[in-house]
N, C-alpha and C positions, 0 to 999 in steps of 0.2 A: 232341446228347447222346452222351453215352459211357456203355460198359458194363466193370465190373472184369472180371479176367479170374479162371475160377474158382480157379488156380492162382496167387491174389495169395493173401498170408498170411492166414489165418482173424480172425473176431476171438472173443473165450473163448468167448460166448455163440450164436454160428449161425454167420447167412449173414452172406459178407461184407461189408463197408463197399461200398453199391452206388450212387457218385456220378451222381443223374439230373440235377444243372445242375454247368457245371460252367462259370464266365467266362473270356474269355484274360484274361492278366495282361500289362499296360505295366509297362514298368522305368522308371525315371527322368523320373518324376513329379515334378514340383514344386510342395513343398506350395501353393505361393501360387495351385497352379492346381485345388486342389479346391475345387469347390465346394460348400456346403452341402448334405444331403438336404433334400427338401421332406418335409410328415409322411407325403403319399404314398408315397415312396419308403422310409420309415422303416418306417411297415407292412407293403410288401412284403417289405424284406429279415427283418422279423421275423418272416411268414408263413414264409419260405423256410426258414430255422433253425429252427426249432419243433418239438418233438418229437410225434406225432400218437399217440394212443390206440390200443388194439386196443377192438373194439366185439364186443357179442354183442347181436344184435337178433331178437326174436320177429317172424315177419312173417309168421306168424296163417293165413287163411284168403284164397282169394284176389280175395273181396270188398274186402281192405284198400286195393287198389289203388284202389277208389272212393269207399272211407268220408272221412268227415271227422268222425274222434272226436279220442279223447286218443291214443290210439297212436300216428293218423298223426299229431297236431300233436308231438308229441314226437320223432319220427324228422325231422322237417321243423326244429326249431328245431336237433337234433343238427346235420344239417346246415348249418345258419345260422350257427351258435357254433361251430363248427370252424374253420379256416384252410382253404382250398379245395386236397382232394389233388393230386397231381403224377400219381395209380395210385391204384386199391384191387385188393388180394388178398381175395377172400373164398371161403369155404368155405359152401358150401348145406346142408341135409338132404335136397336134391333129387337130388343126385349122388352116388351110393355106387355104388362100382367094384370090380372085382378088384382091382386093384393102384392105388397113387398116378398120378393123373394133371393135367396142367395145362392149360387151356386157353391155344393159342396162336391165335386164331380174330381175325382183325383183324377183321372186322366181323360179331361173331353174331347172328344173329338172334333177336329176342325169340320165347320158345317156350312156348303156350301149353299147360304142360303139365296142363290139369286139364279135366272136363268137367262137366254139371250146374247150371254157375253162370250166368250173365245173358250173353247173347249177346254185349252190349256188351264185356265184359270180351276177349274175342277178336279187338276189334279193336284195342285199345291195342297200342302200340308203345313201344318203351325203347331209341332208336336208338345207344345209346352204342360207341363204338368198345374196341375189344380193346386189348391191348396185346404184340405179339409180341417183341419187344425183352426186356421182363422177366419174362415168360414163359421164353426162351428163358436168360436171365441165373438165373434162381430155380431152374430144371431142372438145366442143368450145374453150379451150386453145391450141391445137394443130393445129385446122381449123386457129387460130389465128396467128400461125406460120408457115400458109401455108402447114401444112400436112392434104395434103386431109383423111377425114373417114368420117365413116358412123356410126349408133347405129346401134345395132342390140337387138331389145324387145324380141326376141324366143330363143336366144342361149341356147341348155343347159348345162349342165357338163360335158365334155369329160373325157374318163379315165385320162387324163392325167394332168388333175387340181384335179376328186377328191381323186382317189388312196394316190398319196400323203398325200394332207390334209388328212384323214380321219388318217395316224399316227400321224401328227403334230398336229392337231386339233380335235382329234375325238368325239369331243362335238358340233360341226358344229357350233359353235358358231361366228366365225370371218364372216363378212360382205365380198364378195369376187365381182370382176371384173376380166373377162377375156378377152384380145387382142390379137387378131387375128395374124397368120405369116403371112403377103402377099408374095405371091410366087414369087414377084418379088423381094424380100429382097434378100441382101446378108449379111456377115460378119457386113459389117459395116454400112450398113443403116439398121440392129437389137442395135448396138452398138450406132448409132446416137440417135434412139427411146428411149432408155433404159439410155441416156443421161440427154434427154427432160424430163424424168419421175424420175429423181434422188433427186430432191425435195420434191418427195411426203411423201421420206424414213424419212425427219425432221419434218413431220406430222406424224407420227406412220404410215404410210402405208408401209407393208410388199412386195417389189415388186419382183417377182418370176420370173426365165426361166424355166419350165420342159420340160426336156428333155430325152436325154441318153448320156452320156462323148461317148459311141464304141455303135454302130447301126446297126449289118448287121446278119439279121431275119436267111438267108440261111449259116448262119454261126453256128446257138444256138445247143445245145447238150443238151435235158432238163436234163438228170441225171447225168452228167458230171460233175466232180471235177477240171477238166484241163481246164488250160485259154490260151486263144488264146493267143500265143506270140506277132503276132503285134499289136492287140486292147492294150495289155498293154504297149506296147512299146511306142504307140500312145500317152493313157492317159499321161505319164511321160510326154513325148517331149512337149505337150498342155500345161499342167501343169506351167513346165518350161519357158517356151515363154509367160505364161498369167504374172508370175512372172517378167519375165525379160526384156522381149521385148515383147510386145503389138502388133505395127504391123506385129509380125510376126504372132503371134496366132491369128489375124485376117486374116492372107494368110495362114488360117489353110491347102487348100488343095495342097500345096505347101509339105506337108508327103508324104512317099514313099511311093506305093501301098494303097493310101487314096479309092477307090474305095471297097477295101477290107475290108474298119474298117468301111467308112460309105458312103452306093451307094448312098444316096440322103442325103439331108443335113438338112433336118425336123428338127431331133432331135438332130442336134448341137447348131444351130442358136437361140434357144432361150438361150441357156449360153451368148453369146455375147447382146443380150439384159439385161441381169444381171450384164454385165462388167459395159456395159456403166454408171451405178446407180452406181458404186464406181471401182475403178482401185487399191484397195490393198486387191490382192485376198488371201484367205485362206482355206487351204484343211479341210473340215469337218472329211470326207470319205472317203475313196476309198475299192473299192471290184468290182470283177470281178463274175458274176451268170450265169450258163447257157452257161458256157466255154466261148463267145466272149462277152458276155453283160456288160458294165462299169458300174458299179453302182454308182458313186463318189458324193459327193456334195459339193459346193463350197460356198463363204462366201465373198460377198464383199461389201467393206469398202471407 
């Protein structure tokens, strides 16, 4: 592999052109000596070219790790129906910092950040490997564009990078980086970031918001069949505005009684880091868990 250098020409929209394969080339070939692709080979080179989605995924409570509903079969088919990443950049609601930061952590350890829940859940492991190389490539292009960060070598796997992966990917197999919310972000300096990093998506890099679409803990009813009328009313209105109008689902809190579906905004703002990497969004999912909990995921292009 190679890495551009930050100081190579920008391209209009972020970061730059970031070649992760790159083949030698022969000269003076003759044609009489190529030979056909097999349709194996046809697949992969199409896998390789392919332009990859940003994803905003709810990844719930962190019983999801063991459920087997509609949520986790939907995160597991995403997975399936993709082309298999090269990296994923993703962005948690588990990580909010002073300032931007990235993980450059070649092998974090899965971190069991939460208590209360089933013992067994504490033993699960997400042994997926880091990736320092574009970690360290996505830093210096950004410091390049004047967005201050920092590495971070120690980060480890928050529930809420690996819960998910572990249905999409559960071979741990994909190379993963994870960036940091700075608490001073809003709507749309998540949507600037996730802007800069929408390039990475025509490298095969898989770039993620996890989050939750409706967030409000003093709301949940764990055995509960009945969903909160406004979290769902919510999700539609969001939905709708990310479709139709942009800056308005960017003045997400601009909803009625928005304190009610989500008191702090952790777990939305990584969605709008997902926008920013493509503006034609599409519903995966939607499902509502635990009476007020949005489980939705979204798809953009």
């Amino acid at each position: 592999m190679t890495y551009s250098n930050p100081s190579d020409s920008a391209s209009t929209n972020g970061i730059n052109h970031m070649p992760y394969l790159h083949h030698a080339r022969k000269g003076g070939v003759a044609a009489s000596a190529i030979k056909p692709l097999t349709a194996e080979q046809v697949l992969s080179t199409f896998e390789h070219t392919v332009t990859l989605p940003g994803l905003f995924v709810s990844h719930g409570a962190p019983t999801l790790a063991i459920e087997n509903n509609a949520p986790t079969k939907a995160l597991a088919r995403v997975g399936h129906n993709l082309p298999k990443p090269q990296a994923i950049l993703i962005m948690s609601a588990h990580w909010v910092t002073e300032s931007l930061e990235i993980s450059s952590n070649a092998q974090p350890q899965t971190w069991h950040d939460f208590t209360g829940f089933d013992a067994g859940l504490r033993q699960i492991e997400y042994p997926a490997s880091g990736h320092p190389a574009l970690a360290e490539s996505l830093s210096a292009q950004l410091n390049d564009r004047g967005i201050a960060n920092r590495l971070n070598p120690l980060r480890p796997l928050d529930h809420g990078v690996w819960v998910p992966l572990l249905h999409m990917y559960p071979h741990a197999n994909v190379p993963l980086v994870q960036i940091s919310l700075p608490k001073f972000f809003d709507a749309y300096a998540c949507y600037q970031l996730g802007n800069l990093c929408r390039q990475l998506r025509s490298e095969q890099i898989l770039v993620i918001g996890s989050g939750n679409i409706t967030h409000n803990l003093a709301s949940l009813k764990w055995q509960a069949t009945s969903e909160d009328a406004q979290a769902k009313a919510f999700k539609v209105w969001l939905l709708q505005q990310l479709k139709t109008d942009i800056p308005a689902a960017l003045d997400w809190q601009q909803f009625a009684d928005i304190a009610h579906i989500h008191p702090t905004s952790e777990h939305l703002l990584p969605l709008f880091f997902a926008l920013g990497t493509g503006q034609r969004v599409s519903s995966i999912h939607e499902s509502m868990v635990h009476h007020s909990l949005g489980m939705d995921i979204y798809r953009f292009d």
